[in-house]
C-alpha positions as CSV (number, residue, x, y, z in Angstrom):
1,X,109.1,96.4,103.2
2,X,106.7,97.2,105.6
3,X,105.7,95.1,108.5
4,X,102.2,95.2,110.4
5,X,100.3,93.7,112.7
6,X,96.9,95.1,113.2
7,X,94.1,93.6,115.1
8,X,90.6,93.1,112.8
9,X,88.3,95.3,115.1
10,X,90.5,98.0,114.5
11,X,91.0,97.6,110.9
12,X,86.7,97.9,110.8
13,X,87.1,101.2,113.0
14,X,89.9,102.4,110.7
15,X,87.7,101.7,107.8
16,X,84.7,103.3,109.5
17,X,86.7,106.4,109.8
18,X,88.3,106.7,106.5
19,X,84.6,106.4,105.3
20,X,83.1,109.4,107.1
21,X,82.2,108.1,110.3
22,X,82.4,110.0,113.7
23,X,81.4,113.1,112.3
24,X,83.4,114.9,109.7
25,X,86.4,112.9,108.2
26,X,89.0,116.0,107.6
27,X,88.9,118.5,106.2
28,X,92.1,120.5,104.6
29,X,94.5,118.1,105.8
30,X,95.5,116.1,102.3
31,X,99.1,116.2,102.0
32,X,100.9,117.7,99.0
33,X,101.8,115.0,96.1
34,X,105.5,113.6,96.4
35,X,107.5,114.6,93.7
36,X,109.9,111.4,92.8
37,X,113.4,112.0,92.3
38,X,113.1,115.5,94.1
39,X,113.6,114.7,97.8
40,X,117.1,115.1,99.7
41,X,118.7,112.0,101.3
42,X,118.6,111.1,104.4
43,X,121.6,113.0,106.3
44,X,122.4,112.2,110.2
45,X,120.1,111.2,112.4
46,X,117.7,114.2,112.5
47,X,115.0,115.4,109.9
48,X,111.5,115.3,108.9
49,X,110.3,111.9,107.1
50,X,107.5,110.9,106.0
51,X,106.6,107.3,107.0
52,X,103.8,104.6,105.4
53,X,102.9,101.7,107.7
54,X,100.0,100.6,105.4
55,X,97.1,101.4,107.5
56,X,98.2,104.4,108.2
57,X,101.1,107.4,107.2
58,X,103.2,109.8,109.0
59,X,105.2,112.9,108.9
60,X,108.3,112.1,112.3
61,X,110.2,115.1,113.4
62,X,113.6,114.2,115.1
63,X,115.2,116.9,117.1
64,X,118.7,117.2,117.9
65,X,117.7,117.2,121.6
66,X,116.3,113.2,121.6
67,X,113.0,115.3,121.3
68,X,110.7,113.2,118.4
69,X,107.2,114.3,117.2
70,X,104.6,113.5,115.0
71,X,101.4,113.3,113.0
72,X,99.6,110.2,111.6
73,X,96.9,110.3,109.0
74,X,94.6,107.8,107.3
75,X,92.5,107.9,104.2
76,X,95.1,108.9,101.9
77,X,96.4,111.8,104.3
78,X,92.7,113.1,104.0
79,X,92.0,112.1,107.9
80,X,94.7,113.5,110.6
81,X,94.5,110.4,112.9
82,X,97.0,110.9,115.6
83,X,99.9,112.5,117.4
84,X,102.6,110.5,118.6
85,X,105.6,112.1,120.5
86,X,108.5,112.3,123.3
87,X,112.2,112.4,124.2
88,X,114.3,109.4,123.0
89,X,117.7,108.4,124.2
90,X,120.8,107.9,122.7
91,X,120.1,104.1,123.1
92,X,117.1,104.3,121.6
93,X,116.3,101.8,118.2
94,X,113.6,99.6,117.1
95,X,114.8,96.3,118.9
96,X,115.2,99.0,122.2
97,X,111.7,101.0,122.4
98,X,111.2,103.4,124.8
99,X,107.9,104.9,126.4
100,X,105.9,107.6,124.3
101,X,102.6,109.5,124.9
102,X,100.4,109.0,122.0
103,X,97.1,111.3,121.3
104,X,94.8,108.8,119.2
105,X,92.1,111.4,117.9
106,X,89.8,109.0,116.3
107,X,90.0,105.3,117.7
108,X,86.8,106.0,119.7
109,X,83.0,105.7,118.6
110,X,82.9,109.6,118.8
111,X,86.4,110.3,117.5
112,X,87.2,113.5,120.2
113,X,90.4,110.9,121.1
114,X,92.1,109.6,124.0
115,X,95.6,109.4,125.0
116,X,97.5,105.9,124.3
117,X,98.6,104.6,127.8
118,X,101.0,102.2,127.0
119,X,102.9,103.5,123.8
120,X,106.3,102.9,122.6
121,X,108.6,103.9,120.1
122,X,111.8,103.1,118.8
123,X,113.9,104.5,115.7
124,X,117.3,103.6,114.0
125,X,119.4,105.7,111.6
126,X,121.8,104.1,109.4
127,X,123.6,105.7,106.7
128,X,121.1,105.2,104.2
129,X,117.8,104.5,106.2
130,X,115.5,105.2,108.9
131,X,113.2,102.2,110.2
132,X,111.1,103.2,112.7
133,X,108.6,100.9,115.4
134,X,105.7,102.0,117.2
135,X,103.6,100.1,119.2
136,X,100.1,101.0,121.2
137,X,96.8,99.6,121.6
138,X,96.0,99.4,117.6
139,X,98.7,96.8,117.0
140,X,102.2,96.8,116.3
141,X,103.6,99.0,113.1
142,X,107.0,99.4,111.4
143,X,108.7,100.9,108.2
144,X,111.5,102.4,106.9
145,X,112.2,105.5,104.7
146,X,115.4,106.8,102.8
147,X,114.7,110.2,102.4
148,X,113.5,113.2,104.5
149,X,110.5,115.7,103.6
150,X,110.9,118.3,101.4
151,X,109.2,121.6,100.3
152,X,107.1,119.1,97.4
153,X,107.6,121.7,95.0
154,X,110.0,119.7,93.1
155,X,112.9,121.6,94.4
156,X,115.7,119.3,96.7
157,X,115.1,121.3,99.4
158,X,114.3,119.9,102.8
159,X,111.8,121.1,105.2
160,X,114.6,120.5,108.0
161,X,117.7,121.5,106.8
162,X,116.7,124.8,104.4
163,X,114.4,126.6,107.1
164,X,111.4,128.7,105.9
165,X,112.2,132.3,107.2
166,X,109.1,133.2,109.8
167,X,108.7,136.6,107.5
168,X,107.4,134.0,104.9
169,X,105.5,132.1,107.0
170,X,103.5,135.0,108.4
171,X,100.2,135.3,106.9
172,X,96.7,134.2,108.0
173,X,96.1,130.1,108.1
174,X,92.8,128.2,107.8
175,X,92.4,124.1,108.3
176,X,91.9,122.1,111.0
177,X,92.3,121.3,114.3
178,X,91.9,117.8,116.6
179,X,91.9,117.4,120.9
180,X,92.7,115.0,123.4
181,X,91.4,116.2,126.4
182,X,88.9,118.3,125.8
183,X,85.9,115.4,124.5
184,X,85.8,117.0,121.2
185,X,85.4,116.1,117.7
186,X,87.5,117.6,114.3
187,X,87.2,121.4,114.4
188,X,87.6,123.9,111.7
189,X,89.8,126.3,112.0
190,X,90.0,129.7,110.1
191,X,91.5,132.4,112.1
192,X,95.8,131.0,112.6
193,X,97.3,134.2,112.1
194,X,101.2,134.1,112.6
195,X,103.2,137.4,112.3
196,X,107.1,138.2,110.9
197,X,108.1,137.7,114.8
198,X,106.8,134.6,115.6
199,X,103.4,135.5,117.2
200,X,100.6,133.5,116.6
201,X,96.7,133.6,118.3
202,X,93.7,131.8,116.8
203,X,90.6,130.5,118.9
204,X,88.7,127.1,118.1
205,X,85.6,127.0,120.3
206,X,86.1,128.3,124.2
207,X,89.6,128.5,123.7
208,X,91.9,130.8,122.6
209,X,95.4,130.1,122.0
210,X,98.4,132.5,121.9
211,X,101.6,131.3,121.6
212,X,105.4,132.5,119.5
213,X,107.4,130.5,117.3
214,X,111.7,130.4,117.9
215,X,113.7,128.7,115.2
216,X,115.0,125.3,116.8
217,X,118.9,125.9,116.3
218,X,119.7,125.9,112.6
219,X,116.8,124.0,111.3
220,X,113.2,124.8,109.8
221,X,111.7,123.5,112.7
222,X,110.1,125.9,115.6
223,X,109.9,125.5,119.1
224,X,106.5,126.7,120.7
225,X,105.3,127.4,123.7
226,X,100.9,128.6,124.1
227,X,99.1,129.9,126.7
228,X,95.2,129.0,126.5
229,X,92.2,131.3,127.7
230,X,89.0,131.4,127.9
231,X,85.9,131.5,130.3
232,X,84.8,127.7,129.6
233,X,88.2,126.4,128.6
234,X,89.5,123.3,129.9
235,X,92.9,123.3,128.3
236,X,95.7,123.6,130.3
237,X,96.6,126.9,130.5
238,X,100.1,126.3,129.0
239,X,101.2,123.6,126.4
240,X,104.5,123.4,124.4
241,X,105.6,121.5,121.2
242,X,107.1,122.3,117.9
243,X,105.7,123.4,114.8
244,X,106.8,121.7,111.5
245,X,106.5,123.0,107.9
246,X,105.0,120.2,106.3
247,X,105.5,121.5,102.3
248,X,105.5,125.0,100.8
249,X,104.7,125.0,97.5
250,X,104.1,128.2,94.9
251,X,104.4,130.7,98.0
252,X,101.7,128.5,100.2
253,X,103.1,126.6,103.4
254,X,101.4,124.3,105.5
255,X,102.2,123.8,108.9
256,X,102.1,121.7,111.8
257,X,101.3,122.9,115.2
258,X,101.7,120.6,117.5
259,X,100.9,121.4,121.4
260,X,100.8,119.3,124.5
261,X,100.4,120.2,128.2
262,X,103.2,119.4,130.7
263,X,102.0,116.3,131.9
264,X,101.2,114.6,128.3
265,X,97.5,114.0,129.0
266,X,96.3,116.8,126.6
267,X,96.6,117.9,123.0
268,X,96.0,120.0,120.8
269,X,97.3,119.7,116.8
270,X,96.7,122.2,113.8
271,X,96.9,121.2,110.3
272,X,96.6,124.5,108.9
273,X,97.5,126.3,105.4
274,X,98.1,130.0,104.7
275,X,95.4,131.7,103.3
């Protein structure tokens, strides 16, 4: 069961959002349908879950280095809403939160975002289920799930734990792409190219980012590391993150790219699908 505590005023601007406000609700970022009966149980204490806390739903990546990422959506998964993330401990649970950074792209009258100053974060794997607590200026949010992600093409196959070669990711990308940092709105994106080796460049606006994609261990997540350009730019120059394959279904992935500079006060997340 899910348990939420949520704070009327932002319940309105919530509302607001998932109604169009702020200037272009999402486009391309409505998730793939989940296919009952099809997913693979939860296994360990890493993976890629999707999460519902009422208001709002998720897709967590857990890394087997403490590092945890991860998207938030609203309006049905139509609206990419935020980008939670950071390393956890071993001690780490939802009755022992730790400190996040938290990139909230549309809790402001313009929706270009802000980083979440005081977020925390706390996750606990049983044998059978994940809960998972997260707390910041909206309110105070929990859940649990039993099964991670998978491709959502009926298959069992998780996006974690049955890796998407990068020859079958390569291809040209179009979607989306939301900023902290940078005071601007939901951009369209249609240039993500990503080659066989891991090389990807696309540019939103000023900037242009170039970056390459390395398999995280065993699993079907990629580590990343960009470097930004461009003459009136104000990205850091470098960000890192991870990109997670959030469903490939009939030949088509989606992915998420999910980059933040060193010191956590900007962001920048793709929700892009090959082309």
């Amino acid at each position: 069961m899910n348990v939420v505590n949520i704070g009327g005023a932002v319940m309105l601007a919530w509302a607001m959002a998932a109604c169009g406000g702020g200037g272009g609700a999402a486009t391309a970022a409505v998730q793939p349908p989940v296919m009952p009966g099809s997913q693979p149980p939860l296994s360990g204490s890493t993976g890629v879950f999707d999460v519902n806390f009422g208001q709002f739903s998720g897709i967590y990546t857990f890394l087997d280095n403490g590092e945890f990422y991860g998207v938030h959506f609203v309006s049905g998964g139509a609206t990419l809403a935020g980008h939670p993330r950071g390393v956890l401990s071993a001690a780490n649970s939802v009755s022992q939160l730790e400190h996040i950074s938290w990139a909230n792209f549309i809790d402001d009258v313009h929706e270009v975002g802000k980083q979440e100053a005081d977020g925390q974060f706390g996750r606990s794997f049983s044998t059978s289920q994940l809960s998972v607590k997260i707390i910041g200026s909206m309110g105070t949010f929990s859940t649990s799930t039993n099964v991670q992600r998978g491709y959502g093409d009926g298959s069992a196959k998780s996006l974690y734990g049955d890796p998407l070669p990068l020859a079958t990711l390569a291809g040209s990308y179009k979607g989306i792409q939301r900023t902290v940092g940078l005071a601007q709105p939901l951009q369209s994106v249609g240039d993500f190219v990503l080659d066989a080796g891991g090389n990807f460049s696309s540019t939103v606006l000023d900037c242009t980012y170039k970056g390459k994609l390395v398999q995280h261990g065993s699993s079907g997540i990629f580590d990343v590391q960009a470097q930004v350009s461009g003459a009136h730019c104000n990205m850091n120059d470098t960000l890192k993150g991870i990109v997670t394959p959030l469903s490939y279904v009939a030949g088509v992935a989606r992915l998420a790219v999910q980059l933040d500079s060193p010191d956590q006060t900007q962001s920048a997340v793709f929700i892009v699908t090959k082309s």
